[in-house]
C-alpha positions in Angstrom: 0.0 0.0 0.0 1.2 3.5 -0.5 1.4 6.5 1.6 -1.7 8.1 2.7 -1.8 11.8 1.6 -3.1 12.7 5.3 -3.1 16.7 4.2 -5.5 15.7 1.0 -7.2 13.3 3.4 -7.9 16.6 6.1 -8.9 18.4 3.5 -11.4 16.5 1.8 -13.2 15.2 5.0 -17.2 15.1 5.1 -17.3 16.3 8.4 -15.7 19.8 9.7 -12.6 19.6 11.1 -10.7 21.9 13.0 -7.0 22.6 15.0 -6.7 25.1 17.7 -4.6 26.4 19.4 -4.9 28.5 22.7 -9.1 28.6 21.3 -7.5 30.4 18.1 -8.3 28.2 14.3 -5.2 27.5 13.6 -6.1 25.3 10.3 -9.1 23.3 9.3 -11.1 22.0 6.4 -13.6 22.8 3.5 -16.4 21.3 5.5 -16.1 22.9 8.6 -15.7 26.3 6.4 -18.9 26.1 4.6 -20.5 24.9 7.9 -19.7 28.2 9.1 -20.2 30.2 5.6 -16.7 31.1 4.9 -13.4 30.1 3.3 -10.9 28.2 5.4 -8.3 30.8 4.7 -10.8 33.3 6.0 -11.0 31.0 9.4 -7.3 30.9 10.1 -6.5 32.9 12.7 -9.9 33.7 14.0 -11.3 32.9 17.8 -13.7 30.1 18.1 -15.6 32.6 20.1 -16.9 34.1 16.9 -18.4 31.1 16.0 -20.4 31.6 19.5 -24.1 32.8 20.0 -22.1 35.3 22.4 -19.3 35.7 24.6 -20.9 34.3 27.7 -21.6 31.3 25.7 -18.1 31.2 24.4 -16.4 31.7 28.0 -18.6 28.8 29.2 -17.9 26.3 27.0 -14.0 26.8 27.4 -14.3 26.2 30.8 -16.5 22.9 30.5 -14.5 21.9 27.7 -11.1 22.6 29.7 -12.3 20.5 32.3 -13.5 17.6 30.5 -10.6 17.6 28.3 -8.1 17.7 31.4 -10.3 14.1 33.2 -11.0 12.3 29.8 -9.5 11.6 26.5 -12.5 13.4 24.3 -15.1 16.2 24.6 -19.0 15.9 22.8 -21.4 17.7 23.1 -24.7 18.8 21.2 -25.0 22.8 20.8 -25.8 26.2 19.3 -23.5 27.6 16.6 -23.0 31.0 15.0 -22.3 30.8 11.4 -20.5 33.9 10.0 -23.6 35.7 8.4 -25.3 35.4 12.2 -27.5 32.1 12.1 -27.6 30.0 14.5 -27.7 26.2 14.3 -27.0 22.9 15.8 -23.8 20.9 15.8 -22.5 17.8 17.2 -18.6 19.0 18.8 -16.1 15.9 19.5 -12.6 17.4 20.2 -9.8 15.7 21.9 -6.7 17.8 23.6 -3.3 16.9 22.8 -2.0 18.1 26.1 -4.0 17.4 29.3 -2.0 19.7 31.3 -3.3 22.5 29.0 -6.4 21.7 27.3 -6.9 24.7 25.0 -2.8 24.6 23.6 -3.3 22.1 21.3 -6.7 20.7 20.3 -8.5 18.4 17.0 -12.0 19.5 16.7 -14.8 17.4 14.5 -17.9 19.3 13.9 -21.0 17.6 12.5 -24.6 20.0 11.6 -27.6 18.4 13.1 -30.2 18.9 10.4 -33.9 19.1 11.8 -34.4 15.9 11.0 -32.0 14.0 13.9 -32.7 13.9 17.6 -30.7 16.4 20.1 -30.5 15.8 24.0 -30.8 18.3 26.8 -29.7 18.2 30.0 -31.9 15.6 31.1 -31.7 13.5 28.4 -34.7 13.8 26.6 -34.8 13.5 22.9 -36.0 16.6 20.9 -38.1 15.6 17.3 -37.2 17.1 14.3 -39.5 19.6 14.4 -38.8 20.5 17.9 -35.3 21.3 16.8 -36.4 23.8 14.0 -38.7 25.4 16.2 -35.9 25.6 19.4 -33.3 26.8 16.7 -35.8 29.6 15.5 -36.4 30.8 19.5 -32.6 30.5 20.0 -32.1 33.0 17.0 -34.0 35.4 18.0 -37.2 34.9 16.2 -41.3 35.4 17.3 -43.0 32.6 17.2 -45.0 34.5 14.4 -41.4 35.0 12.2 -40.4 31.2 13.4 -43.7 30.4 11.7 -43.2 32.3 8.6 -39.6 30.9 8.4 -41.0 27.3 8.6 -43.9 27.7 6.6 -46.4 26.2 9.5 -48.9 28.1 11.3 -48.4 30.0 14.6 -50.6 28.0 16.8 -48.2 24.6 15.8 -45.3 26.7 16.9 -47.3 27.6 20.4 -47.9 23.7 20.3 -44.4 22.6 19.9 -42.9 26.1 22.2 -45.4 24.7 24.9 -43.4 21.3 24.6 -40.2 22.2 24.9 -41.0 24.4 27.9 -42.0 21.1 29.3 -39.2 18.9 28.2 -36.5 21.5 29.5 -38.3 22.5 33.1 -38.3 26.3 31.8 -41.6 28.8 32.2 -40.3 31.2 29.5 -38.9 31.2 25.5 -36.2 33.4 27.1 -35.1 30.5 29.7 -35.9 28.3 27.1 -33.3 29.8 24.7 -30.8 30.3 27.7 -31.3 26.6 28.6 -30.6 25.5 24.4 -28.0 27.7 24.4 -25.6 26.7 27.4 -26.8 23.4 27.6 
């Protein structure tokens, strides 16, 4: 067998992969760039923490994903993304430090878009549907349940329906804790 061409093989990946270092891109792949709406070259040398809802959300993260990556070989979790343009969406994030003594030095990322169409888990455990996911990913953006409607061409009441279910499935009395609770996890 000849050598593997692992440059042409990062490259080329279906999923979106990343390298950081110190929470900075330091390279990844066509996949993770259109994931996010750019170029890769135009990713190089950016903060993660503009692919964050916000800075809170950003500074959180690092410090859950510092601590699991010091006590275990691999991070995942299910969460809300910024693309460039400002949309949020929903990603699956495995990463893996290469130094457990400094988490955020060195560190692979692999990021996978959860389309509407696959379940996502809250905090306590319970599976979203589909269309629970378009309609939480419409709150977390910003939207009225009016404009969430609109955007997914049902009416308002079937967002009121599903909004009223996910209130229940995450504890919450409010979108606005609702969207906190999608967006920290």
């Amino acid at each position: 067998m000849t050598g593997l061409d692992y440059e042409m093989a990062f490259r080329a990946a279906p999923v979106g992969l990343a390298v950081g270092r110190d929470r900075i891109i330091v390279d990844c792949n066509g996949a993770f760039a259109a994931m996010f709406r750019s170029a890769p070259e135009a990713l190089v040398g950016r903060s993660f923490a503009d692919l964050y809802p916000d800075e809170r959300h950003y500074l959180g993260a690092g410090e859950r994903f510092g601590h699991a990556l010091r006590t275990q070989e691999t991070f995942a979790s299910d969460r809300v993304m910024r693309r460039l343009d400002g949309e949020l969406f929903w990603v699956h994030v495995r990463g893996r430090a290469l130094r457990a003594d400094d988490p955020h030095a060195d560190t692979l990322w692999v990021f996978t878009e959860l389309p509407g169409a696959m379940a996502a888990r809250n905090a306590s455990g319970a599976a979203l549907t589909g269309r629970e996911r378009d309609v939480a990913a419409q709150f977390a953006d910003g939207r009225t349940a009016k404009e969430a409607a609109l955007r997914l061409g049902i009416s308002p009441r079937t967002v009121d329906i599903y909004r009223t279910r996910l209130l229940r499935k995450f504890g919450v009395s409010s979108t606005a804790d609702l969207v906190r609770r999608l967006l920290i996890g």
